[in-house]
LUMVO-246703 format. One line per field, with one value per residue: residue number from 0; residue in three letters; x, y, z of N, C-alpha, C in turn. Coordinates in steps of 0.2 Angstrom, whole numbers, plus 5000, padded with zeros to 4 digits. Example, Ala and Ser with C-alpha at 12.3 -4.5 7.8 and 13.67 -1.06 7.14 Angstrom:
2
k = 0,1
r = ALA,SER
n_x = 5066,5064
n_y = 4972,4989
n_z = 5039,5035
ca_x = 5062,5068
ca_y = 4978,4995
ca_z = 5039,5036
c_x = 5066,5064
c_y = 4984,5000
c_z = 5039,5039
***
This chain:
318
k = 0,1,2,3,4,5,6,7,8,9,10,11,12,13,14,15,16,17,18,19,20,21,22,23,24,25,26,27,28,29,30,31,32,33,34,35,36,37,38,39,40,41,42,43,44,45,46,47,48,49,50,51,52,53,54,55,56,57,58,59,60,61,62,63,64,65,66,67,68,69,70,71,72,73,74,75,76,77,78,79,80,81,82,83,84,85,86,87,88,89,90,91,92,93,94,95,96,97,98,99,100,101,102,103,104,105,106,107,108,109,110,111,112,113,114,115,116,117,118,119,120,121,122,123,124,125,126,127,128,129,130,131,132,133,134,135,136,137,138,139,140,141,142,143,144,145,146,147,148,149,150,151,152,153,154,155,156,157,158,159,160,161,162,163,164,165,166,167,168,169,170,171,172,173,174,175,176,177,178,179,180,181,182,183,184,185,186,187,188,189,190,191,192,193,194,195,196,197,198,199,200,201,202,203,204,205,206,207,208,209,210,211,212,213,214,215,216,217,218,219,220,221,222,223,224,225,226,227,228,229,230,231,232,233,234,235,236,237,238,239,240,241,242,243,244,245,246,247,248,249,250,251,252,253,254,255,256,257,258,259,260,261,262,263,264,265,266,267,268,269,270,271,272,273,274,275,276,277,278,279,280,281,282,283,284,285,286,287,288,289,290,291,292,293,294,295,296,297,298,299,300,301,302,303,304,305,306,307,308,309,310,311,312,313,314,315,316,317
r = UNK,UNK,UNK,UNK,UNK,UNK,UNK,UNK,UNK,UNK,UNK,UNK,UNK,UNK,UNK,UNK,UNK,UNK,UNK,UNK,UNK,UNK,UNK,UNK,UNK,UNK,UNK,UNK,UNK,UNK,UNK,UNK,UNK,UNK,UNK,UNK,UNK,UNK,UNK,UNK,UNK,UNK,UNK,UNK,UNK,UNK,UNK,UNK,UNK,UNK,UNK,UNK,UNK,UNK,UNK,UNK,UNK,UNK,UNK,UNK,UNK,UNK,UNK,UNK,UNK,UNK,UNK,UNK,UNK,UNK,UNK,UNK,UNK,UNK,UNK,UNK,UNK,UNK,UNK,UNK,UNK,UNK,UNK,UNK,UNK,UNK,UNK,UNK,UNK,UNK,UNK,UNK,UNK,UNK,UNK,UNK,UNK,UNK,UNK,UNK,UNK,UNK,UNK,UNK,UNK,UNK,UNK,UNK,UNK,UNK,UNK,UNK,UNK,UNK,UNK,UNK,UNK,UNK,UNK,UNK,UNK,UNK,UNK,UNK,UNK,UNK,UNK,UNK,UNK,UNK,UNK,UNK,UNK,UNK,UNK,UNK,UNK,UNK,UNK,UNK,UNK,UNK,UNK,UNK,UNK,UNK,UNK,UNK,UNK,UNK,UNK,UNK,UNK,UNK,UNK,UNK,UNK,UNK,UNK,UNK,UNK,UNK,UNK,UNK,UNK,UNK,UNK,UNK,UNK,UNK,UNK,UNK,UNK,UNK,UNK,UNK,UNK,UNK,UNK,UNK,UNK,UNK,UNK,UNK,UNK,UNK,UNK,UNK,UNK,UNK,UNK,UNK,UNK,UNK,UNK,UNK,UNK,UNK,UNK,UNK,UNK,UNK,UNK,UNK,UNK,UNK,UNK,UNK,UNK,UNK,UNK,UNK,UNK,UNK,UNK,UNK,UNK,UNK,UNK,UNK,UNK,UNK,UNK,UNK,UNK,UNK,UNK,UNK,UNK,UNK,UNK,UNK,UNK,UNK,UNK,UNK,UNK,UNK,UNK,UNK,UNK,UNK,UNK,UNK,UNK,UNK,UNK,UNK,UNK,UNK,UNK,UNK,UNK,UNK,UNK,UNK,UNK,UNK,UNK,UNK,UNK,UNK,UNK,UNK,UNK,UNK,UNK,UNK,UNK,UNK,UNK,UNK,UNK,UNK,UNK,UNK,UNK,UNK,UNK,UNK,UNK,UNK,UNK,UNK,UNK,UNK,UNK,UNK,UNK,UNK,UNK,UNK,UNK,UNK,UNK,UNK,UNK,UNK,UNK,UNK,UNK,UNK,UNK,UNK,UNK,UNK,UNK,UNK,UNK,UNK,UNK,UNK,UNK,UNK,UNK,UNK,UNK,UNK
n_x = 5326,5311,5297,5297,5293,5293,5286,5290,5284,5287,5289,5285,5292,5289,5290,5282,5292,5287,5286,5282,5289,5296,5304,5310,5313,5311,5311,5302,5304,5308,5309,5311,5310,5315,5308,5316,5329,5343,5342,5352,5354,5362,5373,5376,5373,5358,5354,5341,5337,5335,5321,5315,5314,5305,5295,5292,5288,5277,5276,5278,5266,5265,5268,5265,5262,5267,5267,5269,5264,5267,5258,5247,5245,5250,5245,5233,5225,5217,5213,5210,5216,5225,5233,5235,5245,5257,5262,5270,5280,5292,5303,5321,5330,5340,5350,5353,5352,5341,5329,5324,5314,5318,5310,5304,5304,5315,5308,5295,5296,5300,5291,5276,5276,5269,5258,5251,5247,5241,5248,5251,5246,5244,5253,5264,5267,5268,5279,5289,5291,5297,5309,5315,5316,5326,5336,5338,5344,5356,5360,5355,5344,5340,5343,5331,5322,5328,5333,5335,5346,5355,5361,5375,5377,5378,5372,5359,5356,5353,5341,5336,5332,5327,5316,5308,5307,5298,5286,5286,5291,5290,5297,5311,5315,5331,5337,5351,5358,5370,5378,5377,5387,5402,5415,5423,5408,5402,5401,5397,5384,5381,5383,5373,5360,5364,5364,5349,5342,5343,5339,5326,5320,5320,5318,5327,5328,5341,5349,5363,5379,5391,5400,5407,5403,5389,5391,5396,5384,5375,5364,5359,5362,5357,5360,5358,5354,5351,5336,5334,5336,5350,5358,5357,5360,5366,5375,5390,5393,5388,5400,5409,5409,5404,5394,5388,5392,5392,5392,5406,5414,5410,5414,5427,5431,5431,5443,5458,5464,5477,5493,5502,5493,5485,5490,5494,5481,5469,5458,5440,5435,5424,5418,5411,5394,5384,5368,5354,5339,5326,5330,5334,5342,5340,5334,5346,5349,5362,5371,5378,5390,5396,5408,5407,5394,5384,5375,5364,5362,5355,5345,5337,5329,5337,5333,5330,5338,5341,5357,5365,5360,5348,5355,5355,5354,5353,5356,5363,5374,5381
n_y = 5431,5439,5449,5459,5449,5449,5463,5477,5488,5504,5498,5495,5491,5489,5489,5486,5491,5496,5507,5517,5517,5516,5504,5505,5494,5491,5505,5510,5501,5501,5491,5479,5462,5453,5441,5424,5429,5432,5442,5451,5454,5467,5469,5478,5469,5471,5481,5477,5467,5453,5455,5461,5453,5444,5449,5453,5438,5438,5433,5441,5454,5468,5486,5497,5497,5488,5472,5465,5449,5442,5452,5451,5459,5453,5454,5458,5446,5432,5417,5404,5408,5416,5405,5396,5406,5405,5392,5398,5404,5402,5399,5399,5396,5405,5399,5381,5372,5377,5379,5367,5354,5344,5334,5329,5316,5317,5313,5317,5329,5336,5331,5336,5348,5345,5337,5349,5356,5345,5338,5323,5306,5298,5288,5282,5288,5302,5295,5293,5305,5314,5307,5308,5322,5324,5315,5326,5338,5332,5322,5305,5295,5286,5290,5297,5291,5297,5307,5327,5330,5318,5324,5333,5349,5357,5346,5347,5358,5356,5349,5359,5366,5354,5356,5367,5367,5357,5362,5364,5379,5396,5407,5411,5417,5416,5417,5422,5409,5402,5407,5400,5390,5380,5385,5379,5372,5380,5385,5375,5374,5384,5382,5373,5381,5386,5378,5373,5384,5383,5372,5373,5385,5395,5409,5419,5430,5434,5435,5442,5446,5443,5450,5444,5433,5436,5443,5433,5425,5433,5441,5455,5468,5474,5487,5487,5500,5504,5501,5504,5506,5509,5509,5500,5493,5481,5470,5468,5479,5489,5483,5487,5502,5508,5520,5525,5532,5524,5511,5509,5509,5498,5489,5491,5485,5472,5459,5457,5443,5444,5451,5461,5471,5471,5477,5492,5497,5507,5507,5509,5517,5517,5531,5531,5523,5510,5518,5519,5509,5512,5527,5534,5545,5561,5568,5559,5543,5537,5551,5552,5544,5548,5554,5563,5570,5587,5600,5598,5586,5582,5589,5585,5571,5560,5554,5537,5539,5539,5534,5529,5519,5507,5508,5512,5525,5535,5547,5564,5568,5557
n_z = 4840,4846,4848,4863,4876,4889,4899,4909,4918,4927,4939,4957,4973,4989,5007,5024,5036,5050,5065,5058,5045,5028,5018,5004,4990,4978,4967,4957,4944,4923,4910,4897,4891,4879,4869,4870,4873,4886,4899,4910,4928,4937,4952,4966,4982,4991,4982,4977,4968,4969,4973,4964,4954,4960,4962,4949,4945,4954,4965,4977,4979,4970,4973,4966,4948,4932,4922,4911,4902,4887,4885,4894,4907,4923,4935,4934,4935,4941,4951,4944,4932,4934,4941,4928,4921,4928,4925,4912,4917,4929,4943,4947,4962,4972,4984,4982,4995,5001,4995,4991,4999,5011,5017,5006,4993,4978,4965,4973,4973,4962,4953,4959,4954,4944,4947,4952,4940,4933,4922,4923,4916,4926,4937,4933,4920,4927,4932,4924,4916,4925,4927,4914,4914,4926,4918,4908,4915,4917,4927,4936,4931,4940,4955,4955,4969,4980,4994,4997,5003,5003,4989,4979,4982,4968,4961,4966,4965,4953,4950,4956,4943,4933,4942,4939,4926,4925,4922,4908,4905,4900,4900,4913,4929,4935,4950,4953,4952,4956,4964,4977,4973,4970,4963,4952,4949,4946,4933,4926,4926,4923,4908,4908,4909,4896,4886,4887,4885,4873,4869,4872,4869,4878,4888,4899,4916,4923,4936,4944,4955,4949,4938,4928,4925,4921,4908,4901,4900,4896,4885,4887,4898,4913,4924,4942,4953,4971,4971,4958,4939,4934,4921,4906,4892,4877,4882,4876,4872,4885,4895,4885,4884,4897,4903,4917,4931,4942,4935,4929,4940,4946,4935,4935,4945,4944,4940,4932,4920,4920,4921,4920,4912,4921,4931,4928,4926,4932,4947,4953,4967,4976,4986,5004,5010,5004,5002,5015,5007,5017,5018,5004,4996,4991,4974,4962,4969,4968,4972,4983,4982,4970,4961,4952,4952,4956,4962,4953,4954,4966,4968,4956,4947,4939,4923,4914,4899,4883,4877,4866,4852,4858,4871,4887,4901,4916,4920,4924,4918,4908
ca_x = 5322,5305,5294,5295,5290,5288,5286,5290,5281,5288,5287,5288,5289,5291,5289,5281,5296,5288,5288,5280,5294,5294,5309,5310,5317,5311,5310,5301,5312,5307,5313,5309,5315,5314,5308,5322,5333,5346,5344,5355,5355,5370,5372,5377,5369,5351,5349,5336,5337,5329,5313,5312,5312,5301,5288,5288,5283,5268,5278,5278,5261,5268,5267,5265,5266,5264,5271,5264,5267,5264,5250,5244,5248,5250,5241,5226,5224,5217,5211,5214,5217,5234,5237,5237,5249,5261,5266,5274,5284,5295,5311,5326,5332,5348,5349,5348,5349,5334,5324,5320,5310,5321,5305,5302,5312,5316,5302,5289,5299,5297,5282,5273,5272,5267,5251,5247,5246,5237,5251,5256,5240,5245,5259,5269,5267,5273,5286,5294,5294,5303,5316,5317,5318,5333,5341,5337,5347,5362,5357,5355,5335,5339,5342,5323,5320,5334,5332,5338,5350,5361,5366,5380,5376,5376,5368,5353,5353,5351,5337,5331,5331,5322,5308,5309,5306,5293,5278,5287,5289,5292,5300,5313,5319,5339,5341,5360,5359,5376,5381,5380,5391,5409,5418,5421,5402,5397,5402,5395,5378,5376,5384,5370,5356,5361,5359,5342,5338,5344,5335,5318,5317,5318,5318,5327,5331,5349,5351,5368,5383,5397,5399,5409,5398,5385,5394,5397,5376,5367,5361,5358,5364,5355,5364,5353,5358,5347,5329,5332,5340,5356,5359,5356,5363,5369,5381,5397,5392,5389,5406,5418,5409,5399,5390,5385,5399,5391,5392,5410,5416,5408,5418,5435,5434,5434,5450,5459,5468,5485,5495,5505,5486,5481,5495,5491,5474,5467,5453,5439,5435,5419,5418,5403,5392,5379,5363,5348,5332,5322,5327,5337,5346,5336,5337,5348,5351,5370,5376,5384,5396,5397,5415,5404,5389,5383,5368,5358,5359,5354,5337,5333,5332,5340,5328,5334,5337,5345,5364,5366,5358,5351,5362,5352,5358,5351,5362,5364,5380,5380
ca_y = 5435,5444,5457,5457,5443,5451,5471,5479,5496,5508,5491,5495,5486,5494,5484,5492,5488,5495,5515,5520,5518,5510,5504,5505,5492,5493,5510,5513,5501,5498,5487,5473,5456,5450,5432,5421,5433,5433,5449,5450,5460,5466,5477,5477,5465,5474,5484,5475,5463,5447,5458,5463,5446,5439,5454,5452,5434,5442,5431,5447,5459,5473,5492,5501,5496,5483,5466,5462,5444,5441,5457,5452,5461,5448,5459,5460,5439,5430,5412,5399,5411,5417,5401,5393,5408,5400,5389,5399,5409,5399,5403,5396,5400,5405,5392,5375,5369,5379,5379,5360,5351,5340,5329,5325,5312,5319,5313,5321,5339,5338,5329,5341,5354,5339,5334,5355,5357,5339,5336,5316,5307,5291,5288,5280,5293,5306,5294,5292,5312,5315,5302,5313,5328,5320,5317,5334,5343,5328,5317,5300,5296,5281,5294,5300,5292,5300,5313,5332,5330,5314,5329,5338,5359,5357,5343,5352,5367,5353,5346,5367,5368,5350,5358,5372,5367,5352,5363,5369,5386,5401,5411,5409,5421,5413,5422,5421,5402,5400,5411,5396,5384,5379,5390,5374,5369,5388,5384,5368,5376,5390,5381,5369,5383,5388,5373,5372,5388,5385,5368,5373,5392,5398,5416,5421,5432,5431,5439,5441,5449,5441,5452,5440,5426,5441,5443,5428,5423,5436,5447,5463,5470,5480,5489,5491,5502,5508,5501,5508,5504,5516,5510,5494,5491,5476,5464,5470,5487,5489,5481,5491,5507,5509,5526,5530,5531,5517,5504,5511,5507,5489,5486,5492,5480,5464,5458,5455,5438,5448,5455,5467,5474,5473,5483,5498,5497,5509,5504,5517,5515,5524,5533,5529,5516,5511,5521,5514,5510,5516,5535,5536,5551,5566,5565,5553,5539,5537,5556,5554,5540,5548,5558,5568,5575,5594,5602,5596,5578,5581,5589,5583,5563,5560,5550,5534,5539,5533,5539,5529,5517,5502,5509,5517,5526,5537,5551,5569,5569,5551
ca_z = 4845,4842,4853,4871,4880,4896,4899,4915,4918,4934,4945,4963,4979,4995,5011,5029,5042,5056,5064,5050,5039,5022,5015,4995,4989,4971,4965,4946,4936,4919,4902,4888,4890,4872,4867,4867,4877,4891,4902,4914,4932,4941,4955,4975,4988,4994,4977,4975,4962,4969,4977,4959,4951,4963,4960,4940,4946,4958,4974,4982,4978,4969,4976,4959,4941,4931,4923,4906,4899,4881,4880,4895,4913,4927,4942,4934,4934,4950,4953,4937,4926,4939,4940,4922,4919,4929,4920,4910,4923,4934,4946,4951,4970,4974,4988,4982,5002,5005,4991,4991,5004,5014,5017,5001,4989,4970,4961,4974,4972,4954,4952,4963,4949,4937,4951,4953,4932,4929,4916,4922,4918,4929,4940,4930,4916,4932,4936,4918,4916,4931,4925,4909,4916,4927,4913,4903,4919,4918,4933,4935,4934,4944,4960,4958,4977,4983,4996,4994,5010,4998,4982,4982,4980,4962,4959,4971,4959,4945,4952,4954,4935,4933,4946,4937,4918,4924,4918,4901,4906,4891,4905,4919,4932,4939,4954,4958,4954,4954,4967,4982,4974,4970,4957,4948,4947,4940,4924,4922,4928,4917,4901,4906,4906,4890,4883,4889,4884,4865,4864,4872,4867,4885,4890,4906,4917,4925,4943,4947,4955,4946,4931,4922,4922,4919,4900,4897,4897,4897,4877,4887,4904,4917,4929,4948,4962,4977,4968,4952,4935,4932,4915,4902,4887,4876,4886,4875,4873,4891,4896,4880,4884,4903,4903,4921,4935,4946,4932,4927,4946,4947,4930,4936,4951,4938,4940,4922,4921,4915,4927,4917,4912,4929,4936,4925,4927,4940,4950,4951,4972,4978,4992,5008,5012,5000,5008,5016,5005,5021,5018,4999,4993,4985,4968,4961,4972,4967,4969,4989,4981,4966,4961,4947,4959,4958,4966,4951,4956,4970,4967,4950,4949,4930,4920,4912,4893,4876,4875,4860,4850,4863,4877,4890,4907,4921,4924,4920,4912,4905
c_x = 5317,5304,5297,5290,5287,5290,5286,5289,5284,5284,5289,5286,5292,5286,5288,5285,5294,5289,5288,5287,5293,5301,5307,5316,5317,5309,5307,5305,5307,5311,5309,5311,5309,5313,5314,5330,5336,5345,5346,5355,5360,5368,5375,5372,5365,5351,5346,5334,5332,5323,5313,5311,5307,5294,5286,5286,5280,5272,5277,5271,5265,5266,5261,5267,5263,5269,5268,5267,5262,5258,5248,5248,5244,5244,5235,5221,5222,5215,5214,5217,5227,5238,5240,5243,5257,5266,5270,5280,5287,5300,5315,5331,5338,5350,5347,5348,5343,5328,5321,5318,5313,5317,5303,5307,5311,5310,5297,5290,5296,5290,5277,5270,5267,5261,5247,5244,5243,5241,5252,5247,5239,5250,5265,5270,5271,5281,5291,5296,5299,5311,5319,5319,5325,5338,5343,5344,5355,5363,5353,5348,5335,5340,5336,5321,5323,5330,5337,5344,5356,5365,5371,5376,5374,5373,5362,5352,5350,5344,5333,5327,5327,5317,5306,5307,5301,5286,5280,5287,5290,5297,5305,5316,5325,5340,5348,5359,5365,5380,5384,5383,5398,5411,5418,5416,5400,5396,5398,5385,5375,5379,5378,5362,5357,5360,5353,5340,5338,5339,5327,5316,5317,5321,5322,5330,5333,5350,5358,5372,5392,5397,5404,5406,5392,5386,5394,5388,5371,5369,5362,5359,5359,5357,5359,5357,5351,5340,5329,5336,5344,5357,5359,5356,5365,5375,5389,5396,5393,5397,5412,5417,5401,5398,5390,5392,5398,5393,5401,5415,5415,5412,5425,5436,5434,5441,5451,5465,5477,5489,5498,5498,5485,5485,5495,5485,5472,5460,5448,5433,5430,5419,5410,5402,5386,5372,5356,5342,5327,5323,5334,5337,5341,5339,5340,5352,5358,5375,5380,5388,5398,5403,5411,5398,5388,5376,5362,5356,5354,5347,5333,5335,5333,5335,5332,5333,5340,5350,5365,5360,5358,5353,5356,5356,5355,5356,5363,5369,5385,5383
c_y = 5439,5449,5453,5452,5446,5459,5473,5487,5499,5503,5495,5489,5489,5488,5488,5488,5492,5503,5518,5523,5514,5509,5499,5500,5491,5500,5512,5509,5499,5494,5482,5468,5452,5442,5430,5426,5430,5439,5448,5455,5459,5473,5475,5472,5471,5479,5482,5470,5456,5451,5459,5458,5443,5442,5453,5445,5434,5434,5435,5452,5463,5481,5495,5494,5491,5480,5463,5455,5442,5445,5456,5453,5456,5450,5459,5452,5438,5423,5407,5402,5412,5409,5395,5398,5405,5398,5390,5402,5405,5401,5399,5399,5400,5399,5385,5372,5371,5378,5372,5357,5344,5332,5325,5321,5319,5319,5318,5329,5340,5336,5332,5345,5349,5338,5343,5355,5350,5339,5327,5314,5299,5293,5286,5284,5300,5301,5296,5300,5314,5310,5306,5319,5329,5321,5323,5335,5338,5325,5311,5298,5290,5284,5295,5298,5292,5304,5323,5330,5324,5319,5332,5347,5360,5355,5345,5356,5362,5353,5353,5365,5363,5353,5365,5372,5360,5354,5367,5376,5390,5405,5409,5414,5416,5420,5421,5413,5400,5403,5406,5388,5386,5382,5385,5372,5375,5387,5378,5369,5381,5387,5376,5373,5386,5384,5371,5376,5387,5379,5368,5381,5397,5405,5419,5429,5431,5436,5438,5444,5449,5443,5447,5437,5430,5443,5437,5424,5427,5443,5455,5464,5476,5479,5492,5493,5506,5506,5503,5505,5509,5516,5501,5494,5482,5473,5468,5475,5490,5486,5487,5497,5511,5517,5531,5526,5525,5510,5505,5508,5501,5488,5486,5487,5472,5462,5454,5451,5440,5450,5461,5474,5477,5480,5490,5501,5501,5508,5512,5516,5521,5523,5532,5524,5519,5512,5518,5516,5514,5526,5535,5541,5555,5564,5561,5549,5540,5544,5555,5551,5543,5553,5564,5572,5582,5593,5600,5589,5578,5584,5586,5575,5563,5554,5545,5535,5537,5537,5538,5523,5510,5502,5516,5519,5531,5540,5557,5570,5562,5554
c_z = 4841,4847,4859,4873,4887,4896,4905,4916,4927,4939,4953,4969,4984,5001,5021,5034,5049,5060,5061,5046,5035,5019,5006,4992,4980,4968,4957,4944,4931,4912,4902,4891,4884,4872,4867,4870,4883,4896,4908,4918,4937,4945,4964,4978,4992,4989,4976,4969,4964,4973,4970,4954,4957,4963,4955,4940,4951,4965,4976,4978,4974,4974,4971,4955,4936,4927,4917,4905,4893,4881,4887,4905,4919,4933,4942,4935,4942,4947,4947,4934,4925,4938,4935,4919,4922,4929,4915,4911,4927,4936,4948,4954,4967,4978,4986,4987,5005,5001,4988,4999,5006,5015,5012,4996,4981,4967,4966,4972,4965,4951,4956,4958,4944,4940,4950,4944,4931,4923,4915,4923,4923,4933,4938,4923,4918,4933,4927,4916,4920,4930,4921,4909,4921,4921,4909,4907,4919,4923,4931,4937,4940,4954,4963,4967,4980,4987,4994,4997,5007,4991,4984,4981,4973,4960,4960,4966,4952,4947,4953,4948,4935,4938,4939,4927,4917,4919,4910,4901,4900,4894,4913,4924,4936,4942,4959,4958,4956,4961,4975,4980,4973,4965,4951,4946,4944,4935,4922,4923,4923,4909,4900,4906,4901,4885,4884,4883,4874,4863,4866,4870,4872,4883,4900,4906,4923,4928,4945,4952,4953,4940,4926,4920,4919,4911,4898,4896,4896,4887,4879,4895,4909,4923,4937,4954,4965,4977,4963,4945,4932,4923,4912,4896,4882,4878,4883,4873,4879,4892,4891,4883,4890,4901,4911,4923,4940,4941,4929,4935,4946,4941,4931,4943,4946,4938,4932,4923,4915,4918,4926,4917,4918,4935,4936,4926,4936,4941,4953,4960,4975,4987,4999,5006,5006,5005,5009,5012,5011,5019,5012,4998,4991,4978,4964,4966,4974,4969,4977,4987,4975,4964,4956,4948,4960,4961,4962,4950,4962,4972,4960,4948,4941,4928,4916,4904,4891,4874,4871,4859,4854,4870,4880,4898,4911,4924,4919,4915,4909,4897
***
């Protein structure tokens, strides 16, 4: 690993639902993701996690902020420029049933990116990539005129990653790839993007809610609740020694494959609903669930600092 690859500055996205209300779904996050990096995000269903992936690759406009890549902030780019970067930014959906076009076979899904970037300079050049790229993901290139609607769920997420890695990307965001299949296929999904990522260099960033699978691939953790990022540390640092009391509760629900363990183990169960991005908490987001909560959560929003070496967290008494 070297510098950062990608830099994320007080990113917002806020979205106008209507009755002049706005609801915040990304609030101010920033962090690094290092070349050659895992960064993994975890956090409840509507913290914001995939608005925030889908903003640092400019699908959604930003609000505020910015989004450098390699030195160079993405916002600022329009026409070729937007679109030769690109290339080196690519996603892979949560939904492999939605995120491929039922109308088209194999090859056209994947050779589509290969037609937009002028990479295949014939068609038999596109056909033979798309074969290769089959293969890369563990797929039989003799499927390529298959339709999406013959794969199983798995296979479908393969065929993501092949879309996904047609234009040589440097960068990936996986948003919850894993999350719409069989607990049996997870594994074979993410031991198959880390063999990608080892043999072509790749960079990702790994949207989750499964914090095991979240340890088990990801370098560095960041913790989001309400829009914002509570705390982010190195994967087993974060895990032996959580900081802030939201990342401390998401870890005591992990069920520990031991039973004796398990029976001992107290489970740290917060209290309320998680509250609506349209009108969030004064100050720190986290204080109505929070068992640790005085009067100066609740005016003064804790800034995200370095409690130790690496290890950051967002909380007065962190």
């Amino acid at each position: 690993m070297s510098g950062p690859l990608v830099e994320i500055r007080n990113l917002r996205k806020h979205f106008n639902v209507g009755k002049g209300q706005t609801l915040k779904a990304v609030s101010g996050i920033s962090f690094d993701i290092k070349q050659g990096e895992t960064l993994g995000v975890v956090g409840e269903s509507g913290c914001g996690k995939s608005t925030a992936g889908r903003t640092i690759l400019r699908l959604y406009e930003p609000t505020d902020g910015s989004v450098a890549f390699n030195g160079t902030n993405i916002y600022s780019l329009s026409g070729s420029k937007m679109k030769a970067l690109r290339r080196d930014m690519q996603m892979i959906f949560q939904d492999p049933y939605a995120s491929l076009n039922p109308r088209m076979t194999i090859t056209d899904i994947i050779g589509e990116a290969l037609d937009i970037h002028h990479l295949a300079g014939s068609r038999a050049e596109r056909k033979k990539r798309v074969e290769e790229l089959l293969d890369l993901v563990g797929l039989n290139p003799d499927h390529a005129t298959r339709y999406p609607h013959e794969f199983s769920g798995g296979q479908r997420q393969r065929i993501g990653i092949a879309r996904a890695l047609a234009v040589n990307p440097k960068f990936i965001i996986c948003d919850e790839p894993i999350s719409a299949l069989d607990v049996s296929i997870q594994a074979q999904v993410v031991n198959l993007l880390q063999e990608l990522q080892r043999k072509m260099g790749l960079t990702y960033l790994f949207i989750a809610h499964d914090l095991s699978m979240v340890k088990h691939i990801s370098d560095r953790v960041a913790v989001m609740y309400l829009g914002k990022v509570v705390e982010i540390a190195p994967s087993e640092e974060l895990y032996a020694n959580p900081t802030h009391p939201y990342t401390k509760a998401l870890l005591s629900a992990i069920p520990i494959p031991d039973p004796d363990v398990e029976a001992k183990r107290e489970r740290i169960v917060l209290s309320g609903d998680l509250p609506s991005p349209i009108n969030p908490p004064s100050g720190c987001h986290f204080r109505t669930r929070c068992p640790m909560a005085s009067e100066k959560c609740a005016k003064i929003e804790p800034p995200l600092v370095e409690t130790r070496p690496g290890h950051w967290a967002a909380c007065h008494y962190a």
